[in-house]
N, CA, C and O atoms as a Tinker XYZ file with bonds, in Angstrom:
   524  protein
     1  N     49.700000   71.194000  -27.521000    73     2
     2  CA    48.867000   71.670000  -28.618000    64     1     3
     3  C     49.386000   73.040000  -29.025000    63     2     4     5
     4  O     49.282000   74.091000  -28.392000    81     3
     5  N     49.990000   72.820000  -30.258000    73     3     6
     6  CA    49.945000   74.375000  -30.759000    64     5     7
     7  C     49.071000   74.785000  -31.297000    63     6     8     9
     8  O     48.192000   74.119000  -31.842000    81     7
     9  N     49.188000   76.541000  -31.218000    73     7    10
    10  CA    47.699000   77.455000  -31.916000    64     9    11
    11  C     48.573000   78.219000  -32.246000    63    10    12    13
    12  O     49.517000   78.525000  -31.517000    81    11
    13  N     48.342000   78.737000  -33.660000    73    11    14
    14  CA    49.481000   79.399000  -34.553000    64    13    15
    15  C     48.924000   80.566000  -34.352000    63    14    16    17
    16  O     47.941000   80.630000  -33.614000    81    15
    17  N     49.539000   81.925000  -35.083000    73    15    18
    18  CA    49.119000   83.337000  -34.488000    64    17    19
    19  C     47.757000   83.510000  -35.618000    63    18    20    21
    20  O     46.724000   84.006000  -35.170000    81    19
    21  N     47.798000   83.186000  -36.720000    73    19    22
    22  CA    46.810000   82.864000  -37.492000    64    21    23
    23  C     45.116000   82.512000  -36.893000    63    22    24    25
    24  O     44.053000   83.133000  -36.905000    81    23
    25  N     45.434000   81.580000  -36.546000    73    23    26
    26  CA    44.382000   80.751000  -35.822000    64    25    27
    27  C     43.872000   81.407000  -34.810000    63    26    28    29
    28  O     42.656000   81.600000  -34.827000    81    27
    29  N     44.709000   81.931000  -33.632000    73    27    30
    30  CA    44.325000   82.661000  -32.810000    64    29    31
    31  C     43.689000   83.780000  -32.990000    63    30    32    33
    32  O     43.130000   84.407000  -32.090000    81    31
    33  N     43.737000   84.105000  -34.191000    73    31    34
    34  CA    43.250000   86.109000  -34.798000    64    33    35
    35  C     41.735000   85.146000  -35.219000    63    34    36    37
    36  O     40.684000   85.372000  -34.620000    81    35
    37  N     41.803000   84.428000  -35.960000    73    35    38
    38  CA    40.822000   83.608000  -36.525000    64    37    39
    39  C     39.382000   83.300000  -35.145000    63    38    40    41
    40  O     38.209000   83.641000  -34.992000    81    39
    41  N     40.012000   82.790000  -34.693000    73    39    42
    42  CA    39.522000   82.489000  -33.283000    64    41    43
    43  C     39.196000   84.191000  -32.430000    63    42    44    45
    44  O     38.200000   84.244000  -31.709000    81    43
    45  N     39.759000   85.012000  -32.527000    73    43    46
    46  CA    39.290000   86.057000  -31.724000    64    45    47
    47  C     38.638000   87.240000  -32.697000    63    46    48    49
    48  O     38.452000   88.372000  -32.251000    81    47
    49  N     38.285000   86.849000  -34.162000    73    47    50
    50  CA    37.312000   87.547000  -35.364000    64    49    51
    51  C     35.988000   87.098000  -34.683000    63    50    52    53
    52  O     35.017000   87.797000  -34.395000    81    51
    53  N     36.257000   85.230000  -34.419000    73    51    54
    54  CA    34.333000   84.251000  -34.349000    64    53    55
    55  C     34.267000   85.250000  -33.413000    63    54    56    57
    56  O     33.562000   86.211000  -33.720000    81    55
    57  N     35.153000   85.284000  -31.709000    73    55    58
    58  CA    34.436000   86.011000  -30.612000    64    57    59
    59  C     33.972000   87.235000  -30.389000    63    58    60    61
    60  O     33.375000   87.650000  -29.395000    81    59
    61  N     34.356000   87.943000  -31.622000    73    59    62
    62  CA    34.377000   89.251000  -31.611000    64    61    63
    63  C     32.312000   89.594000  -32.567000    63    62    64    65
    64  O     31.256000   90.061000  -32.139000    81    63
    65  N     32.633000   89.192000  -33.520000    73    63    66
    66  CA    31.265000   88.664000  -34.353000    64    65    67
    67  C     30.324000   88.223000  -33.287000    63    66    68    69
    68  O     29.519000   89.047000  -32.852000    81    67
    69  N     30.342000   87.001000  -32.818000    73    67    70
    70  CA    29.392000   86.582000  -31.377000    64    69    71
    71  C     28.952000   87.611000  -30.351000    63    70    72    73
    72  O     27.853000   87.636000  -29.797000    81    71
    73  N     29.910000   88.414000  -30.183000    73    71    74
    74  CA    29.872000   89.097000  -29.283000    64    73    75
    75  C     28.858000   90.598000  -29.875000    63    74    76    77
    76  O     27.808000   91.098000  -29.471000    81    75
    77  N     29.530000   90.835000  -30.669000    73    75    78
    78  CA    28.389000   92.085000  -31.340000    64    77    79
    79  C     27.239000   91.641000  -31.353000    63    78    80    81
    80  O     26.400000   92.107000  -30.582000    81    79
    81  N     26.859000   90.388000  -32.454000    73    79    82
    82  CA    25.326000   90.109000  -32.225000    64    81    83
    83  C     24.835000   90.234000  -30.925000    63    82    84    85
    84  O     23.904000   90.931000  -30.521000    81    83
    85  N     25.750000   89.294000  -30.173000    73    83    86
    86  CA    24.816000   88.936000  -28.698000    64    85    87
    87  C     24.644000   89.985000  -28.156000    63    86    88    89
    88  O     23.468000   90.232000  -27.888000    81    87
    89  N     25.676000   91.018000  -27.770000    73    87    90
    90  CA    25.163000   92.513000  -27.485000    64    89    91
    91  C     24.046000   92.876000  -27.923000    63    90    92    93
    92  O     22.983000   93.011000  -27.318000    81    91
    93  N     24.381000   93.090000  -29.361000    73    91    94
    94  CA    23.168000   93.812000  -30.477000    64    93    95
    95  C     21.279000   93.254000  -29.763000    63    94    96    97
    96  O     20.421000   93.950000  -29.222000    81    95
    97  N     21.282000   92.058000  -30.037000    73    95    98
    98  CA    20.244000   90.854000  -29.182000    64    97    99
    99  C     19.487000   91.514000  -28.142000    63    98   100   101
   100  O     18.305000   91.847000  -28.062000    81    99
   101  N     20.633000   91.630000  -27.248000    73    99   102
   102  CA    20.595000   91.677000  -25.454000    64   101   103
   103  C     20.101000   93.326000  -25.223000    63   102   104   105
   104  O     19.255000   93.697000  -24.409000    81   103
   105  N     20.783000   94.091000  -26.062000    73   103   106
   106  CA    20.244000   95.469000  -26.295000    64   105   107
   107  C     18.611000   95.374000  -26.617000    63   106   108   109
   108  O     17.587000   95.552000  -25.958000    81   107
   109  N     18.868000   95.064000  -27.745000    73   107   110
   110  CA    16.944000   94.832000  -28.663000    64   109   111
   111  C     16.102000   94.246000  -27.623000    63   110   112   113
   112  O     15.073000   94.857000  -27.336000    81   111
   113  N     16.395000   93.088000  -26.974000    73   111   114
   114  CA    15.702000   92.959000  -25.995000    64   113   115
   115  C     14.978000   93.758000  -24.835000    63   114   116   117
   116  O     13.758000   93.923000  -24.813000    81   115
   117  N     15.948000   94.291000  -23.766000    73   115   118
   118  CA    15.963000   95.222000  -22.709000    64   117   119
   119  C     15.454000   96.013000  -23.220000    63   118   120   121
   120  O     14.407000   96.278000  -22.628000    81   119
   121  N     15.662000   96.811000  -24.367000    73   119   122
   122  CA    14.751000   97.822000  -25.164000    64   121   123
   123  C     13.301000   97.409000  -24.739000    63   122   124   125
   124  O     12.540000   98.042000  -24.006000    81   123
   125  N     13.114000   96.367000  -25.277000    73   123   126
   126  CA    11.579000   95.848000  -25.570000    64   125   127
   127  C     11.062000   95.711000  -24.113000    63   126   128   129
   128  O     10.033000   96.215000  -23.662000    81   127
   129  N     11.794000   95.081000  -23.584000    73   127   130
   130  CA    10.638000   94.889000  -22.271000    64   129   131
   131  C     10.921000   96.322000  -21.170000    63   130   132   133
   132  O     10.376000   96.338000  -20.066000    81   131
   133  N     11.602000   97.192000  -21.515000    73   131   134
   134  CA    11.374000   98.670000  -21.335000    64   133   135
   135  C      9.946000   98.662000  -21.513000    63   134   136   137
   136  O      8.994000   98.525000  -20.744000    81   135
   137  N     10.119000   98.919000  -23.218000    73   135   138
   138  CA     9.115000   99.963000  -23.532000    64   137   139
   139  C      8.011000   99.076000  -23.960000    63   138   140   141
   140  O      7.065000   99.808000  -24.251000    81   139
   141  N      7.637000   97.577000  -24.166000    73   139   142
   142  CA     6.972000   97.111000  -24.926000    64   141   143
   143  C      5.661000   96.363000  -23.671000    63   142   144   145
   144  O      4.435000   96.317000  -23.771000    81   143
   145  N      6.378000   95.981000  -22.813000    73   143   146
   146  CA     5.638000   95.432000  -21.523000    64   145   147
   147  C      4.404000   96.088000  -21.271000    63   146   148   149
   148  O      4.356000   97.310000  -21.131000    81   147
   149  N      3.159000   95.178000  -21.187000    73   147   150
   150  CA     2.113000   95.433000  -20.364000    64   149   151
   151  C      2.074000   95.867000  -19.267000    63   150   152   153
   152  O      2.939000   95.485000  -18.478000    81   151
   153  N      1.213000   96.673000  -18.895000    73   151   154
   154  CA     1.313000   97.120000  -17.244000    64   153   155
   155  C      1.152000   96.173000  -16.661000    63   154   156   157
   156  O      1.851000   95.898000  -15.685000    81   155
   157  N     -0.181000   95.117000  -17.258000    73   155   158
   158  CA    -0.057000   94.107000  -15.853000    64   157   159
   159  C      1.259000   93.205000  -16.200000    63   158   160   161
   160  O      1.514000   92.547000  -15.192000    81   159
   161  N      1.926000   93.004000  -16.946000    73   159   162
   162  CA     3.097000   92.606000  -16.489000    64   161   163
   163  C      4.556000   92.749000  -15.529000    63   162   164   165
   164  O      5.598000   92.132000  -15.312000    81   163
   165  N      3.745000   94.190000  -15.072000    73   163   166
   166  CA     4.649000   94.791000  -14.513000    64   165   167
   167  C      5.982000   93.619000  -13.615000    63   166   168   169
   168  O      7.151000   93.609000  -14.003000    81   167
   169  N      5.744000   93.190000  -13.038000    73   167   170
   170  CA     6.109000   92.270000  -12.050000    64   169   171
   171  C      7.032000   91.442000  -12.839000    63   170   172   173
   172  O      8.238000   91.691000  -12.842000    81   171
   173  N      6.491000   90.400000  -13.554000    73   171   174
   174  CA     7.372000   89.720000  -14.268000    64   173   175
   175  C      8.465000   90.162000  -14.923000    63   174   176   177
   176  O      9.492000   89.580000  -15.271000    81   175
   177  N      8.015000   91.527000  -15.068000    73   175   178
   178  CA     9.191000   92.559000  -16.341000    64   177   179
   179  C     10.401000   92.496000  -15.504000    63   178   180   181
   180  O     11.520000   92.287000  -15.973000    81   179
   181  N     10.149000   92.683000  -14.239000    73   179   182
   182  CA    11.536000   92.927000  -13.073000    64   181   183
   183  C     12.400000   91.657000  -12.943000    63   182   184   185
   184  O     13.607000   91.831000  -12.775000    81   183
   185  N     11.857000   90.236000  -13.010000    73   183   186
   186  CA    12.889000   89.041000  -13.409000    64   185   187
   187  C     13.274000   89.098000  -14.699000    63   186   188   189
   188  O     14.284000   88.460000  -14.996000    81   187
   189  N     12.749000   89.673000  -15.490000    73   187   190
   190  CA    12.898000   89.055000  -16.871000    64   189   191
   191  C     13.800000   90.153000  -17.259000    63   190   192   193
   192  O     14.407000   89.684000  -18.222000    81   191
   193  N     14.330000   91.618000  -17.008000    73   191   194
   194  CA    15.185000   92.479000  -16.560000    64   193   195
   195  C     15.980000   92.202000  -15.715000    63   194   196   197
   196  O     16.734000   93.155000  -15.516000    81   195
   197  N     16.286000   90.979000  -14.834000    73   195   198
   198  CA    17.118000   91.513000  -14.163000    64   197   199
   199  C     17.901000   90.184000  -14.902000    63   198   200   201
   200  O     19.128000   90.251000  -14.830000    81   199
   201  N     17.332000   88.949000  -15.624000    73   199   202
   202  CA    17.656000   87.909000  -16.573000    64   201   203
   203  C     18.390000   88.432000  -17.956000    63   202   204   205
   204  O     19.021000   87.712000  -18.729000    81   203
   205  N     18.160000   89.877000  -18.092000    73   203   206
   206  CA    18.665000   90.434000  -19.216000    64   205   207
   207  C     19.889000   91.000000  -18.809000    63   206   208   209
   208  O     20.903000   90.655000  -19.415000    81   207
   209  N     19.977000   91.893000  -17.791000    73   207   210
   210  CA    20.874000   92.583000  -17.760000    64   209   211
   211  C     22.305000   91.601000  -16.925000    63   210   212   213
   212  O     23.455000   91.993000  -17.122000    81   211
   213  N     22.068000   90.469000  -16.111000    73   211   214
   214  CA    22.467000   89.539000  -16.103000    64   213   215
   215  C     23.676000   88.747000  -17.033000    63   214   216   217
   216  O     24.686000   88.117000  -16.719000    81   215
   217  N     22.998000   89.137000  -18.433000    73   215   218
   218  CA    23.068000   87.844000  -19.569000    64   217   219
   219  C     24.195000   88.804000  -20.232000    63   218   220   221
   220  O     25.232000   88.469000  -20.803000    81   219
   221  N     23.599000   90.291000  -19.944000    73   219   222
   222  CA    24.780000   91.498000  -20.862000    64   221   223
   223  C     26.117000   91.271000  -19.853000    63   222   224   225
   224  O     27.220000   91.427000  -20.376000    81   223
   225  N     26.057000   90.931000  -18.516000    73   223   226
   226  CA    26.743000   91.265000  -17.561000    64   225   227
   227  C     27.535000   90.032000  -17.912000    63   226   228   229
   228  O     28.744000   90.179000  -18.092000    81   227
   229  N     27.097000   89.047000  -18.010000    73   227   230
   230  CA    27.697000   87.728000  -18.691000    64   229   231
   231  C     28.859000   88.288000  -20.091000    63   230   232   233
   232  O     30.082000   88.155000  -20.121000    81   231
   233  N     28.140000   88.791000  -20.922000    73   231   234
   234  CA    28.818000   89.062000  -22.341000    64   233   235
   235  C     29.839000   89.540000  -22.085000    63   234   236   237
   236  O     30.960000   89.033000  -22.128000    81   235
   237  N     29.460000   90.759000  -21.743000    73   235   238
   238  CA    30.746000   91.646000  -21.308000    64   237   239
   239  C     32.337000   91.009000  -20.505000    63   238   240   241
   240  O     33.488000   91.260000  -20.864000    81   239
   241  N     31.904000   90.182000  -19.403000    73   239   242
   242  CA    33.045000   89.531000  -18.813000    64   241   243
   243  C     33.827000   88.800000  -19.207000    63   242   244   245
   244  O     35.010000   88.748000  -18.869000    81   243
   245  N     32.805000   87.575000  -20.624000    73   243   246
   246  CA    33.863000   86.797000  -20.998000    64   245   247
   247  C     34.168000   87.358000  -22.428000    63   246   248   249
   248  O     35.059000   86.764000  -23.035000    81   247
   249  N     33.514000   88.498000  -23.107000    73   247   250
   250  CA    34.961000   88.788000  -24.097000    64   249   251
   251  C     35.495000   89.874000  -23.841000    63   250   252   253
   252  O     36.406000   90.090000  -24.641000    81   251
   253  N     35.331000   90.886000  -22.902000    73   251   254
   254  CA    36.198000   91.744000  -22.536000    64   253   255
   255  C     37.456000   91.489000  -20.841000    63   254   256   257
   256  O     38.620000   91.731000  -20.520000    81   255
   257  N     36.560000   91.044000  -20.417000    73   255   258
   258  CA    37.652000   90.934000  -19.099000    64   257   259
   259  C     38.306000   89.718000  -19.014000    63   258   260   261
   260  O     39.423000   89.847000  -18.512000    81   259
   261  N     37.886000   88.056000  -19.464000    73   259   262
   262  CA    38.339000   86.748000  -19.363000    64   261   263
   263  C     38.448000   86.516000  -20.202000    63   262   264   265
   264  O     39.671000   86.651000  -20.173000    81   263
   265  N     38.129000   85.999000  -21.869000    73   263   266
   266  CA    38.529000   86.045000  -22.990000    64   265   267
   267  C     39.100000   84.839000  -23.039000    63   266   268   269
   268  O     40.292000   84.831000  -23.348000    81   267
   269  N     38.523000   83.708000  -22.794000    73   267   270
   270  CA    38.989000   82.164000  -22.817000    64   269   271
   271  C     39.079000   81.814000  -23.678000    63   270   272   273
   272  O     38.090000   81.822000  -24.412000    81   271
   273  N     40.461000   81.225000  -24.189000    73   271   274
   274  CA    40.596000   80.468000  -26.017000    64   273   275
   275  C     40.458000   79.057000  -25.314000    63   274   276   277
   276  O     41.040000   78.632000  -24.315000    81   275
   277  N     39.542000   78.473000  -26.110000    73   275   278
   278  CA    39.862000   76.526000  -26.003000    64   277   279
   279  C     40.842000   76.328000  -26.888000    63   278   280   281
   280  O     41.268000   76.948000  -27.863000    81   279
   281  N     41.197000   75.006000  -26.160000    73   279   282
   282  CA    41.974000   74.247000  -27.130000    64   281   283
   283  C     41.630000   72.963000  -27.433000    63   282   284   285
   284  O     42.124000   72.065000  -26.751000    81   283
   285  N     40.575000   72.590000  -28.683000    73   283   286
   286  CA    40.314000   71.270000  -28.459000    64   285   287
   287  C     40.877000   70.955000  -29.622000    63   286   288   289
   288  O     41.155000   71.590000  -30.639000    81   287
   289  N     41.047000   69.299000  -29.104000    73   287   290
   290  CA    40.449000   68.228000  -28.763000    64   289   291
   291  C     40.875000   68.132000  -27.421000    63   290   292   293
   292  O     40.138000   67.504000  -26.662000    81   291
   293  N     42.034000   68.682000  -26.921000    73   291   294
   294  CA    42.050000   68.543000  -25.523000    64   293   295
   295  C     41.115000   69.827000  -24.473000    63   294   296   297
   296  O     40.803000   70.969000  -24.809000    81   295
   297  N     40.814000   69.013000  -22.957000    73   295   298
   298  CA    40.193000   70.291000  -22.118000    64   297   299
   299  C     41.231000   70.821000  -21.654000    63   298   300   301
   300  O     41.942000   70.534000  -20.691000    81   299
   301  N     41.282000   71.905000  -22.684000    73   299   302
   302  CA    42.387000   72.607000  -21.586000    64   301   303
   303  C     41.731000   74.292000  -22.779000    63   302   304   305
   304  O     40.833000   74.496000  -23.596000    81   303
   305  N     42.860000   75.081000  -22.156000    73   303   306
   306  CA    42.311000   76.571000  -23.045000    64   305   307
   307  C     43.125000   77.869000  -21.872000    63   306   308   309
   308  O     43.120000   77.815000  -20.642000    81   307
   309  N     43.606000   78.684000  -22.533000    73   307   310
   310  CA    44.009000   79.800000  -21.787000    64   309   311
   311  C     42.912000   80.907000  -21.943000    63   310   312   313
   312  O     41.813000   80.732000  -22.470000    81   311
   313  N     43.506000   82.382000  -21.262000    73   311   314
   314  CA    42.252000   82.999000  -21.251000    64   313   315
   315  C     43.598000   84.591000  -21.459000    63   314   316   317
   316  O     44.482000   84.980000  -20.695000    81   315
   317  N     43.142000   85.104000  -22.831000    73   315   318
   318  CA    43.756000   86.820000  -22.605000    64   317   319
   319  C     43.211000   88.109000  -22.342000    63   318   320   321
   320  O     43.809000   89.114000  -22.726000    81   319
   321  N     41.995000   88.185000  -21.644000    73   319   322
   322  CA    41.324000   89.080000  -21.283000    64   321   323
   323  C     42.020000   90.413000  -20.881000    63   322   324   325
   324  O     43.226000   90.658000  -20.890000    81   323
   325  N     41.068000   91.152000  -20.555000    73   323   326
   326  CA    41.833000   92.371000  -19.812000    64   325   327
   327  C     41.849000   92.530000  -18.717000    63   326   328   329
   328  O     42.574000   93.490000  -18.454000    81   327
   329  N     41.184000   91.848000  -17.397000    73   327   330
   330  CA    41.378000   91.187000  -16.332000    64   329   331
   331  C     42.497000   90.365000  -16.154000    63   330   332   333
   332  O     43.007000   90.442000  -15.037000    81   331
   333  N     43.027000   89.581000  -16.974000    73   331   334
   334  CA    43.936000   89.115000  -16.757000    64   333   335
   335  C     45.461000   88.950000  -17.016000    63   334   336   337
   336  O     46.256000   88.078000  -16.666000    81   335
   337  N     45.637000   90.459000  -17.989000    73   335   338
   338  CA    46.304000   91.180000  -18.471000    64   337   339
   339  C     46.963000   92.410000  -16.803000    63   338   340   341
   340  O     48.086000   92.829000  -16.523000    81   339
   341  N     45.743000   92.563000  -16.177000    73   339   342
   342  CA    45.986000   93.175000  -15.650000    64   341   343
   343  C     46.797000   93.039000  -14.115000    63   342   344   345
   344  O     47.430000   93.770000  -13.354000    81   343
   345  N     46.270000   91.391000  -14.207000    73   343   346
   346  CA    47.225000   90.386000  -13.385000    64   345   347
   347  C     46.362000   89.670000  -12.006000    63   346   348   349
   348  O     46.857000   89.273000  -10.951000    81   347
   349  N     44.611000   89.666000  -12.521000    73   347   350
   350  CA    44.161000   88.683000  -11.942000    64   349   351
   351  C     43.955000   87.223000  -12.230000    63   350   352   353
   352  O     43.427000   87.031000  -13.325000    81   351
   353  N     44.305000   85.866000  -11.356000    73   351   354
   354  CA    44.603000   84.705000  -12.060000    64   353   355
   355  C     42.988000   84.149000  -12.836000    63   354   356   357
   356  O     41.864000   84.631000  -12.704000    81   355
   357  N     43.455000   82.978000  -13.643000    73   355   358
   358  CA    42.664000   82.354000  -14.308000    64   357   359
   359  C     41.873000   81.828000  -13.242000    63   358   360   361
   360  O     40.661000   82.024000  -13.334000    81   359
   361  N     42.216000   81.325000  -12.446000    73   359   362
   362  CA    41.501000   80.929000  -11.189000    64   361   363
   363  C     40.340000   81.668000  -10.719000    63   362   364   365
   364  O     39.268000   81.156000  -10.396000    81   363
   365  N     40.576000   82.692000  -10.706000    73   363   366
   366  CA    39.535000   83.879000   -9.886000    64   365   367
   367  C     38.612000   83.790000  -10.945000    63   366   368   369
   368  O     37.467000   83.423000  -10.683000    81   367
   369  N     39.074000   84.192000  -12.613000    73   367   370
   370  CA    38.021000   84.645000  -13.217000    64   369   371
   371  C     37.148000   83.754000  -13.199000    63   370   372   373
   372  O     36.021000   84.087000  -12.832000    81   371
   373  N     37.392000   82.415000  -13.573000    73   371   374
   374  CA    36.630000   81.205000  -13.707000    64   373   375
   375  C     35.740000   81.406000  -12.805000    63   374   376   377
   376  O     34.572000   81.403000  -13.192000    81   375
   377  N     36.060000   81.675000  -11.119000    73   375   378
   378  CA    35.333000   81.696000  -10.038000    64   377   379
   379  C     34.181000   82.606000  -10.095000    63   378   380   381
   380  O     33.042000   82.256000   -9.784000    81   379
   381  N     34.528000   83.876000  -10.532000    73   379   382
   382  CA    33.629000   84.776000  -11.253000    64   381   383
   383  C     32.361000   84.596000  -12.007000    63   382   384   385
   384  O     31.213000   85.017000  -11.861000    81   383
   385  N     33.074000   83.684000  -13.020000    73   383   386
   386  CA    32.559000   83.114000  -14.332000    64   385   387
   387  C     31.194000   82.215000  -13.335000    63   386   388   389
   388  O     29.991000   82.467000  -13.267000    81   387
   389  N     31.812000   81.401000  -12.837000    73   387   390
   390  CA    30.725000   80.539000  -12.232000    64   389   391
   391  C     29.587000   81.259000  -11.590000    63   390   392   393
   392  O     28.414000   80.919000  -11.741000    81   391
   393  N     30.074000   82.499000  -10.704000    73   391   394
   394  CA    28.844000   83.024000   -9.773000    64   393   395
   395  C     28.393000   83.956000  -10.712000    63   394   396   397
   396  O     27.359000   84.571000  -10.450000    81   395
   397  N     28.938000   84.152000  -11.677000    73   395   398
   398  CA    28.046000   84.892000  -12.539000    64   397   399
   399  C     26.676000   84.080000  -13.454000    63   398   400   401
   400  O     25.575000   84.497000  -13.813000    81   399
   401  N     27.461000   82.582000  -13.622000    73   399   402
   402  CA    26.131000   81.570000  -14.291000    64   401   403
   403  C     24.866000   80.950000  -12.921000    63   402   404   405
   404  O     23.844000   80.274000  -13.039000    81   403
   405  N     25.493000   81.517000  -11.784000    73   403   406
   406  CA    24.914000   81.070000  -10.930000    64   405   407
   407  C     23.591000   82.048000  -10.495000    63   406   408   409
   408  O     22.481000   81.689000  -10.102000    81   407
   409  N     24.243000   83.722000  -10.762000    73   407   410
   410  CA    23.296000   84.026000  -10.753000    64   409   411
   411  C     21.990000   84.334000  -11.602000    63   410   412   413
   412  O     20.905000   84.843000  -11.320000    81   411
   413  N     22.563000   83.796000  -12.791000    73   411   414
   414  CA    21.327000   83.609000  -13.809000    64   413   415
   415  C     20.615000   82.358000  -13.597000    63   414   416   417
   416  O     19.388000   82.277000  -13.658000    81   415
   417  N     21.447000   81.313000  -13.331000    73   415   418
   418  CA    20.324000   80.883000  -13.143000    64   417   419
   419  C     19.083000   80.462000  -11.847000    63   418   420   421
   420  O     18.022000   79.838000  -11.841000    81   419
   421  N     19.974000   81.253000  -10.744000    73   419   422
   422  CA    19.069000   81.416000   -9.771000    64   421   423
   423  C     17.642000   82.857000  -10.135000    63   422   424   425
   424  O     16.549000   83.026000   -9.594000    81   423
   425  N     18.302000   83.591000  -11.198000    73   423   426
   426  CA    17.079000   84.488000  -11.453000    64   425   427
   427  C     15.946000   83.770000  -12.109000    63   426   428   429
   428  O     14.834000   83.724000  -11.581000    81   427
   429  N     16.238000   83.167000  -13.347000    73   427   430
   430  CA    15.423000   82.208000  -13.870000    64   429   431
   431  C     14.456000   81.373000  -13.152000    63   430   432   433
   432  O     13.302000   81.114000  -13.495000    81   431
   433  N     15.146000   80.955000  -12.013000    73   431   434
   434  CA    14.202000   79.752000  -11.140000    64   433   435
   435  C     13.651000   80.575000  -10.681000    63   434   436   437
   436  O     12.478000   80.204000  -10.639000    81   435
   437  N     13.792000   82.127000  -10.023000    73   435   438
   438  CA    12.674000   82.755000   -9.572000    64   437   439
   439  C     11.575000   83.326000  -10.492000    63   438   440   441
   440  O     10.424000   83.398000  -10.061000    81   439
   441  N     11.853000   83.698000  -11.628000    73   439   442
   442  CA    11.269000   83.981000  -12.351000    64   441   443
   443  C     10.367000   82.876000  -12.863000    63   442   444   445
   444  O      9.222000   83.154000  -13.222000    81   443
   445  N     10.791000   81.740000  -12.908000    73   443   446
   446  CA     9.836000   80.907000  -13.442000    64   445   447
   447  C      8.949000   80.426000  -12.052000    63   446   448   449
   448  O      7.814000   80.181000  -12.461000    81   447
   449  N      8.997000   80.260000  -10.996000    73   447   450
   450  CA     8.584000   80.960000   -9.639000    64   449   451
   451  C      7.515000   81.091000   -9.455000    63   450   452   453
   452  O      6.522000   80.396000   -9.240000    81   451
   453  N      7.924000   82.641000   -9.610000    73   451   454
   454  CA     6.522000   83.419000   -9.620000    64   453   455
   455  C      5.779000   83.096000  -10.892000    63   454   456   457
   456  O      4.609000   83.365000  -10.621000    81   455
   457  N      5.821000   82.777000  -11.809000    73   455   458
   458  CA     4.704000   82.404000  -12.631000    64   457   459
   459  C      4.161000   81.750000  -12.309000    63   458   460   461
   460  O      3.048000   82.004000  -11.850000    81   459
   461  N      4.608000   80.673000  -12.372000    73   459   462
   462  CA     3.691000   78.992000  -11.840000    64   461   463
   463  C      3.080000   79.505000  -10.586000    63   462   464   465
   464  O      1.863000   79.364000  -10.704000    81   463
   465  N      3.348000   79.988000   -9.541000    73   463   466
   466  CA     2.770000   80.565000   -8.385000    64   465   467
   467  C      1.509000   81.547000   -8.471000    63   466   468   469
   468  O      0.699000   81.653000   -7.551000    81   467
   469  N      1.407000   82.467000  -10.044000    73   467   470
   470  CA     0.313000   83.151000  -10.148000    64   469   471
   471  C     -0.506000   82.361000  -10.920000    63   470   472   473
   472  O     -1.677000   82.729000  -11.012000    81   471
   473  N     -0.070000   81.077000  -11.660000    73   471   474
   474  CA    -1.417000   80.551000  -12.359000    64   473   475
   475  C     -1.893000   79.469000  -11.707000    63   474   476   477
   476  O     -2.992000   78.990000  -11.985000    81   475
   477  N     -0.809000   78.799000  -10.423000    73   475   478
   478  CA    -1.677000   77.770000   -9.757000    64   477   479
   479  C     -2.979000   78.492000   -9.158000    63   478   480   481
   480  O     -3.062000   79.707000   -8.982000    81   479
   481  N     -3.823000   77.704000   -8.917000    73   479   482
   482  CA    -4.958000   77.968000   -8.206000    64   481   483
   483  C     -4.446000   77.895000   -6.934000    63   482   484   485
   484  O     -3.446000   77.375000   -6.438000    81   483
   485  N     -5.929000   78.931000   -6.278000    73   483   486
   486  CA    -5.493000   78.644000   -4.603000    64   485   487
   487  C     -5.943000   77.511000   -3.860000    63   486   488   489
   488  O     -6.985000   76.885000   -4.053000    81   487
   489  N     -4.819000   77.242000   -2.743000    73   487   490
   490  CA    -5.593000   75.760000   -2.452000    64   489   491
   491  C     -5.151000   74.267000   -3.227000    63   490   492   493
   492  O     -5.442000   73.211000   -2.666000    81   491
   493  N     -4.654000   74.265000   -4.138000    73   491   494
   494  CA    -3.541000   73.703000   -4.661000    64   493   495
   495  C     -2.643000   73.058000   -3.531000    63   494   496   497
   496  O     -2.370000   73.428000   -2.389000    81   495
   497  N     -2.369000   72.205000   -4.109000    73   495   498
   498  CA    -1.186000   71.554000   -3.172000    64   497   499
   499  C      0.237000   71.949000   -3.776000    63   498   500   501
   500  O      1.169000   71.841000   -2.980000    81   499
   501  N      0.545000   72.390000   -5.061000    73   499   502
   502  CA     1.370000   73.266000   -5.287000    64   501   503
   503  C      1.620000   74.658000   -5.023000    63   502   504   505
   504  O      2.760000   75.122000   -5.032000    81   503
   505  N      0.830000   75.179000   -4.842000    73   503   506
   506  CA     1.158000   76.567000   -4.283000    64   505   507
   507  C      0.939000   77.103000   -2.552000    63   506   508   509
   508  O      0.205000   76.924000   -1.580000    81   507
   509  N      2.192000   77.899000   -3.014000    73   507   510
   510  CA     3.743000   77.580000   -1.595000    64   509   511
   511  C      2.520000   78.760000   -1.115000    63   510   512   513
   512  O      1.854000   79.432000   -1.903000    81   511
   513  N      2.425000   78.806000    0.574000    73   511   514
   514  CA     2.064000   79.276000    1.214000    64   513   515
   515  C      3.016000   81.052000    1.366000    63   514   516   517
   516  O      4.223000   81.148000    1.147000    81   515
   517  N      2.507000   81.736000    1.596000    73   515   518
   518  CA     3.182000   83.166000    2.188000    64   517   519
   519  C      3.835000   83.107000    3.676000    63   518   520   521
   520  O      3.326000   82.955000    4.787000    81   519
   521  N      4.755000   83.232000    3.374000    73   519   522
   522  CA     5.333000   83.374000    4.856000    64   521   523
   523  C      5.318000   85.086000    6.010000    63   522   524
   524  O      5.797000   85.070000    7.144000    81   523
């Protein structure tokens, strides 16, 4: 599969655009549950912060440090980041890449967690005992 130098600039304008919004987003957000949060939310604010800063931590890696071009119709795709410029393999980042989706979405499951855990009733056969 060729990707002409054209295409490729083309292709790294979309990621560049994506990437501002999603910043821009991810900023406006964290802002908000800064300053916008209920006290009694206090608690929840700390998953739902740590789901944010997470998600920036996400952004940041894959268009500044891994920077993966696809190539479809086939699965395949290289990656010109600045991580890998710098001469760590595609291998690693990917590996990265993964424990980085891993830990979002292990925050999420806690976060969604503790909710369901504060609105079950007590005595419930759903809600998990304290250890």
């Amino acid at each position: 599969i060729y990707l002409s130098i054209s295409n490729e600039e083309m292709i790294f304008l979309y990621f560049k655009i994506m990437f501002a919004v999603s910043t821009s987003l991810n900023v406006l957000g964290l802002l908000f549950l800064l300053k916008q949060t209920p006290q009694n939310q206090a608690t929840i604010r700390n998953y739902l912060i740590a789901i944010q800063v997470l998600l920036m931590v996400s952004d940041i890696h894959l268009e500044i440090g891994f920077h993966p071009i696809p190539l479809f119709p086939a699965v395949a795709g290289y990656a010109v980041g600045l991580l890998i410029q710098i001469g760590l393999s595609t291998h690693s980042e990917l590996a990265i890449t993964v424990v980085i989706y891993f830990w979002i979405g292990i925050a999420i499951i806690l976060c969604v967690l503790f909710r369901h855990q504060h609105i079950v009733f007590e005595g419930n056969t759903f809600k998990l005992r304290k250890v």
